[in-house]
PASEBA-1860 file (N, C-alpha, C; in nm, 3 decimals):
! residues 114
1> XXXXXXXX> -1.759/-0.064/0.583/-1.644/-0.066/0.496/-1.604/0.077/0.463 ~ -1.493/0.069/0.465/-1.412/0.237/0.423/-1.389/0.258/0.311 ~ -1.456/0.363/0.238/-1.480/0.383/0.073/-1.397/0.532/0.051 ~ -1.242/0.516/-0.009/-1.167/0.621/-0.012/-1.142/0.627/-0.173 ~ -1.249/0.720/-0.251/-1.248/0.719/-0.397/-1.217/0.869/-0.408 ~ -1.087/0.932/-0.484/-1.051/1.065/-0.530/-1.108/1.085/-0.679 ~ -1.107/1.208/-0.683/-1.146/1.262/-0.835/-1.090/1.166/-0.913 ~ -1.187/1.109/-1.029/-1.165/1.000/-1.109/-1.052/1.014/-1.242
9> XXXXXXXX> -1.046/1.220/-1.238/-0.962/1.260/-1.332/-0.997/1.176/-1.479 ~ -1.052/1.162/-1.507/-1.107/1.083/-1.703/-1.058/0.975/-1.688 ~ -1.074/0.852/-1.536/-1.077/0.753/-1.557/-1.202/0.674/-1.494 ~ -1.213/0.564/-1.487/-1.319/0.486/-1.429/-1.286/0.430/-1.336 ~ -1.359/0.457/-1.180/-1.322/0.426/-1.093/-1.283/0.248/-1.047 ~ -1.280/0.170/-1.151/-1.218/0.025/-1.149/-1.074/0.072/-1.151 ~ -1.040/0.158/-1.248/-0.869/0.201/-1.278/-0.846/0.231/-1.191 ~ -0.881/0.303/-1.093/-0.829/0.354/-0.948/-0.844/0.315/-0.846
17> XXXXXXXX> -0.901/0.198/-0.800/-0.959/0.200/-0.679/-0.860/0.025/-0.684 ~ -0.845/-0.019/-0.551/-0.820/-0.190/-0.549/-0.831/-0.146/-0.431 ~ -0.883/-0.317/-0.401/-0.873/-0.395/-0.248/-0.752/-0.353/-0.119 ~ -0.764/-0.307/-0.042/-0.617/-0.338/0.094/-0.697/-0.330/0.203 ~ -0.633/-0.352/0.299/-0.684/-0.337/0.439/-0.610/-0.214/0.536 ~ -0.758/-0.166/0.492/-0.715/-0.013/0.588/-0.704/0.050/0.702 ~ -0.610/0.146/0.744/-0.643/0.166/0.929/-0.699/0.324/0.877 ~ -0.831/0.342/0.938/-0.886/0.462/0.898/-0.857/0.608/0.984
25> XXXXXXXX> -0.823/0.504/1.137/-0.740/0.631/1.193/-0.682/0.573/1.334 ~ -0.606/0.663/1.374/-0.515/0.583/1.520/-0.588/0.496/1.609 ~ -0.542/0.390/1.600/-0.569/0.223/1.692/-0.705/0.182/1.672 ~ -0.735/0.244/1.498/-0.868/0.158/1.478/-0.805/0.000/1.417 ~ -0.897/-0.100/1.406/-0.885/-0.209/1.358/-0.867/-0.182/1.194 ~ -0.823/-0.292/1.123/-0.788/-0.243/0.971/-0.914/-0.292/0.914 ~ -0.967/-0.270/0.828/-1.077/-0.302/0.753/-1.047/-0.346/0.592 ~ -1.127/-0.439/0.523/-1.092/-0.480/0.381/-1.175/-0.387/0.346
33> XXXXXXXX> -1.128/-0.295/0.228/-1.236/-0.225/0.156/-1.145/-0.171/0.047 ~ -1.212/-0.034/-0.063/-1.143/0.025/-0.186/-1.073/0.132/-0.104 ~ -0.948/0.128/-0.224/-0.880/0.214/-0.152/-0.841/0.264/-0.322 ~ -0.752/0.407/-0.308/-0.667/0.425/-0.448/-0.555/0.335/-0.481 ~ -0.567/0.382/-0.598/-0.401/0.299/-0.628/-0.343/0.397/-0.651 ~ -0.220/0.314/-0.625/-0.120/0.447/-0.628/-0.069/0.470/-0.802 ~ -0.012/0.550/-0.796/0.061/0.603/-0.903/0.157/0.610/-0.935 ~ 0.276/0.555/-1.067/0.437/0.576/-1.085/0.460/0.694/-1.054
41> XXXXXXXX> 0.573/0.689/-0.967/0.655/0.812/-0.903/0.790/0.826/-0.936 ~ 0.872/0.951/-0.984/1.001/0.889/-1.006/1.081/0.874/-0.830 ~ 1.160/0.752/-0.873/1.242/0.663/-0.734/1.182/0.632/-0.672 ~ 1.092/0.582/-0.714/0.949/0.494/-0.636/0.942/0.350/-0.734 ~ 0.881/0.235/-0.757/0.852/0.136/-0.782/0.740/0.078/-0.742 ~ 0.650/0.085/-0.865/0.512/0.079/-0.842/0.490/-0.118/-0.878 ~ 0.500/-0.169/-0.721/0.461/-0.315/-0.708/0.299/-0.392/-0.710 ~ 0.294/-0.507/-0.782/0.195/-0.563/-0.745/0.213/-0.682/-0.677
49> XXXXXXXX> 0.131/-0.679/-0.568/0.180/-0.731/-0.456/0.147/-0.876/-0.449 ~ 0.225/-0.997/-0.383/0.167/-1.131/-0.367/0.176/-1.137/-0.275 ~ 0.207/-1.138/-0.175/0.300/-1.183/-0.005/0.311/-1.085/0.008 ~ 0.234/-1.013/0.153/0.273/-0.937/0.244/0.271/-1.004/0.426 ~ 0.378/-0.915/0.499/0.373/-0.954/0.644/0.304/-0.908/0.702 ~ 0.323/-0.915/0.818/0.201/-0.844/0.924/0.276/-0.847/1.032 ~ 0.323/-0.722/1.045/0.341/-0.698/1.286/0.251/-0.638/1.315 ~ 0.321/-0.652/1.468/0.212/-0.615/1.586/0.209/-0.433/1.568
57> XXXXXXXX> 0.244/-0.379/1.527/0.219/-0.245/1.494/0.117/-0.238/1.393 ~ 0.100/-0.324/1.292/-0.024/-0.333/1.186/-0.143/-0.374/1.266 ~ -0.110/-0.500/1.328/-0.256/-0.529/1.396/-0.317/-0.428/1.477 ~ -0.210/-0.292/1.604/-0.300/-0.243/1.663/-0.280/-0.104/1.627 ~ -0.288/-0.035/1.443/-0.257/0.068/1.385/-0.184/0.147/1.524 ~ -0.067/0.092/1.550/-0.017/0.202/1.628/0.084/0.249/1.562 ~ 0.118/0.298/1.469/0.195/0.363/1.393/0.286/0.471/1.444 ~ 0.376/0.476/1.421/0.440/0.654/1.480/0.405/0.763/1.451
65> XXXXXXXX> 0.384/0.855/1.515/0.319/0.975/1.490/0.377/1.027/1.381 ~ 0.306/1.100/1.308/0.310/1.140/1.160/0.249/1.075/1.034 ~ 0.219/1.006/1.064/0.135/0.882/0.971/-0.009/0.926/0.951 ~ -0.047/0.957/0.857/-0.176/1.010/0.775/-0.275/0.931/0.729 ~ -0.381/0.944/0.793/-0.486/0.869/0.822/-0.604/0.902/0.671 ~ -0.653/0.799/0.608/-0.661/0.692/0.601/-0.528/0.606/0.539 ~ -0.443/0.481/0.575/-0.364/0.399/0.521/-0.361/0.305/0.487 ~ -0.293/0.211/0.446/-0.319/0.115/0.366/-0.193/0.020/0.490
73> XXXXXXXX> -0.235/-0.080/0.598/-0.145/-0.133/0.635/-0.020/-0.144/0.576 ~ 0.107/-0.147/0.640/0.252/-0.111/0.558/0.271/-0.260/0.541 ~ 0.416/-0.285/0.647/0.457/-0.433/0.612/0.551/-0.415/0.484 ~ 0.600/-0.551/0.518/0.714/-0.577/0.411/0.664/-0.682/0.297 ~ 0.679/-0.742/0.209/0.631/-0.830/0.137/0.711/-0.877/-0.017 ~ 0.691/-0.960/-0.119/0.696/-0.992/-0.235/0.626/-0.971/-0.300 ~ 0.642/-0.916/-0.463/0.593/-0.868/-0.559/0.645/-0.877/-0.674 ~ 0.551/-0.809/-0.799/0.612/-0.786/-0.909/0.653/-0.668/-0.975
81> XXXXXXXX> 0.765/-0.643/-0.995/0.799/-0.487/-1.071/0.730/-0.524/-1.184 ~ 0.676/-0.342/-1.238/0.674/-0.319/-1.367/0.792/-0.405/-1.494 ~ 0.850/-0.482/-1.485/0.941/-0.508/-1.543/0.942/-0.632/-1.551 ~ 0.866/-0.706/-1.434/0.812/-0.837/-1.441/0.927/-0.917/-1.337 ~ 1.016/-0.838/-1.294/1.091/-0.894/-1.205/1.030/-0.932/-1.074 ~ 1.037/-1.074/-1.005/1.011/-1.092/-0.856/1.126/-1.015/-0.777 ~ 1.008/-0.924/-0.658/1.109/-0.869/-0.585/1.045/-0.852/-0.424 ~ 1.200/-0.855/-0.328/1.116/-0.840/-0.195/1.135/-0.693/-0.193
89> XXXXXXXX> 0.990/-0.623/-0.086/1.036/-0.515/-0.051/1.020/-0.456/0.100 ~ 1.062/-0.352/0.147/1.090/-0.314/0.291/0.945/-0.248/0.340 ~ 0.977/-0.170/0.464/0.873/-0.166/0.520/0.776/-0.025/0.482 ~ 0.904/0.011/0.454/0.908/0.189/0.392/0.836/0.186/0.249 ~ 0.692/0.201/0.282/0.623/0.194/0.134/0.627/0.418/0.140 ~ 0.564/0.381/0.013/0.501/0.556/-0.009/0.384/0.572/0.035 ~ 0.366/0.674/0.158/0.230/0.724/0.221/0.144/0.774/0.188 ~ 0.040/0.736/0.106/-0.035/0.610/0.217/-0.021/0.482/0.184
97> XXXXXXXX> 0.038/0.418/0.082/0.029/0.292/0.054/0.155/0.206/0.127 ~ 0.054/0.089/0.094/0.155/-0.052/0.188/0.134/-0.172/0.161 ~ 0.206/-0.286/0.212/0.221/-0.419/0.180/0.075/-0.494/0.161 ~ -0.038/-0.446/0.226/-0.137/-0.500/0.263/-0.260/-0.404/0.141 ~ -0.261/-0.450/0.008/-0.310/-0.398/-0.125/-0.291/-0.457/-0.218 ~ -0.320/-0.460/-0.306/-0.277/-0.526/-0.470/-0.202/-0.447/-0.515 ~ -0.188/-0.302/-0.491/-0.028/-0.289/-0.512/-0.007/-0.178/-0.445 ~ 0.114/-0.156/-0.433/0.189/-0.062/-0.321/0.296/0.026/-0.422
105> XXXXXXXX> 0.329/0.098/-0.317/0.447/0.212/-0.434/0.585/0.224/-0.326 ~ 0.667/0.199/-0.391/0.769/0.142/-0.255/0.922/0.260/-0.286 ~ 1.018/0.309/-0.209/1.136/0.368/-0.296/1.213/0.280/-0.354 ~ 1.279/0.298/-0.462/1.326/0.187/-0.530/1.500/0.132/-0.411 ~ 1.525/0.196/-0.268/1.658/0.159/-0.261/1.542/0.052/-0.150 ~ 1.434/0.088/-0.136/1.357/-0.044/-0.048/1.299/-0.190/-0.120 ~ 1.338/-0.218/-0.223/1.317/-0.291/-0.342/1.452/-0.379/-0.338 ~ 1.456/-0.478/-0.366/1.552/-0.620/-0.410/1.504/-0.712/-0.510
113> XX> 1.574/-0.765/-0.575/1.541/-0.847/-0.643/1.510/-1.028/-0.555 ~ 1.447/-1.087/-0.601/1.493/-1.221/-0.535/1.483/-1.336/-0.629
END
């Protein structure tokens, strides 16, 4: 399992860390393990996630070059804003996070309501 824990900064690593399935580096398989959570960003939208998808680019981490290893599978999915609104969102999460986590950090023009 892939254990990606940053300086805890004066919190406890439960506050930071959740579940996703990770690609640890080019055309490895994704793995369930801790990962960070992300953090409010401004023009970002920090989701918690229910429904995420899955393509064939997730299954064989072939990602496009530029993509920074360790990640959090992307994908598109449904969630909840801070605000409590259900919303779908696109594929374009914030790097490293993605659809495939308990929550993701997404730009807010990749965000909809539904």
């Amino acid at each position: 399992m892939f254990n990606f824990v940053p300086s805890l900064n004066n919190k406890t690593e439960k506050e930071i860390v959740m579940r996703a399935a990770i690609i640890s580096e080019r055309n490895a398989p994704p793995v369930v393990g801790d990962f960070r959570e992300p953090e409010p960003q401004d023009g970002a939208v920090l989701i918690d996630v229910d429904t995420a998808g899955l393509g064939g680019w997730d299954v064989l981490g072939a990602y496009r070059l530029g993509v920074e290893y360790p990640c959090v599978i992307r994908g598109e999915g449904v969630g909840r804003a801070p605000d409590g609104r259900r919303v779908y969102f696109g594929e374009r999460s914030v790097a490293p996070f993605g659809a495939w986590a308990e929550r993701t950090l997404v730009p807010a023009a990749e965000v909809w309501e539904v």
